[in-house]
C-alpha positions in Angstrom: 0.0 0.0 0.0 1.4 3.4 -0.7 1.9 5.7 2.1 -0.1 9.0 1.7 1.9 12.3 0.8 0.9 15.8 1.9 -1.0 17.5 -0.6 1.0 20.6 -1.0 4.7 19.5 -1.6 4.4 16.1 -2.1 6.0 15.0 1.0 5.9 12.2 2.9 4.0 12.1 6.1 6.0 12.3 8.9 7.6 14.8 7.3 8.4 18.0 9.8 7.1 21.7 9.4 7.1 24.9 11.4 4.1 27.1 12.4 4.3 30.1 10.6 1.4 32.4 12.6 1.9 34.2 15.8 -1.5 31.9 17.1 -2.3 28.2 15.1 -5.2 27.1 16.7 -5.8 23.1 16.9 -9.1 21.9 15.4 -11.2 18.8 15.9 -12.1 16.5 12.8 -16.2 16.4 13.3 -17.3 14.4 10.5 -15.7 13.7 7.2 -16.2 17.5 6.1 -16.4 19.5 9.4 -13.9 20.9 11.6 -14.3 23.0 15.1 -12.0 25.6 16.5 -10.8 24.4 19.0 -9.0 26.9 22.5 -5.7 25.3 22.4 -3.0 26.4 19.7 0.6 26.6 19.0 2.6 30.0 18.2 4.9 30.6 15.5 8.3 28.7 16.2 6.5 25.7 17.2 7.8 22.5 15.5 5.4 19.7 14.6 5.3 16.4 12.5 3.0 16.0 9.8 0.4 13.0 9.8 -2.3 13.6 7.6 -3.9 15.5 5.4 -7.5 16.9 4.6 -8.7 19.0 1.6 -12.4 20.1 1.5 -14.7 22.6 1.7 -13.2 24.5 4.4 -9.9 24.2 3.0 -7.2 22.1 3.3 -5.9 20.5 6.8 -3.0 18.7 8.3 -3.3 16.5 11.3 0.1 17.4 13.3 1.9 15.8 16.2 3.3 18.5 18.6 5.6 17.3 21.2 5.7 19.5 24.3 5.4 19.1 27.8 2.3 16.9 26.2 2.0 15.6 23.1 -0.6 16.5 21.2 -2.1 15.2 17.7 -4.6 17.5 16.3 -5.8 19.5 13.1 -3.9 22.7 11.8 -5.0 24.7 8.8 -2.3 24.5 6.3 -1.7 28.3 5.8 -1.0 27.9 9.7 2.7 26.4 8.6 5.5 26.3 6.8 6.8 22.5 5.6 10.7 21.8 6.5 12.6 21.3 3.5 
């Protein structure tokens, strides 16, 4: 089976990136087209590893791994980051 690739660079998943916005707030995958705003977010400087990707109506979305003090695996709007090269 062929692994995925993110949809903007053709990159594998796993693949690290940056945030690129002073506030990149986490969303919450509703349903197969929906996503919620969620309070939590990561500022600009914050590293994370890509591990999914959505494209809809609402734009296109990865899912992220942040590893902090927690780790957290979430939802990020795309414009919300820069991809590592």
């Amino acid at each position: 089976m062929c692994q995925p690739k993110c949809a903007a660079k053709n990159k594998p998943i796993g693949t690290p990136a940056t945030v690129a916005i002073e506030k990149a707030h986490f969303y919450e995958k509703k349903s197969s087209e929906s996503f919620d705003q969620k309070q939590s977010y990561l500022i600009k400087g914050d590293k994370v590893v890509l591990n999914d990707y959505h494209r809809g109506d609402e734009g296109l979305f990865y899912q992220v791994t942040f590893f902090g003090k927690k780790t957290v695996t979430a939802w990020l709007l795309a414009s919300a980051i820069l991809i590592d090269e």
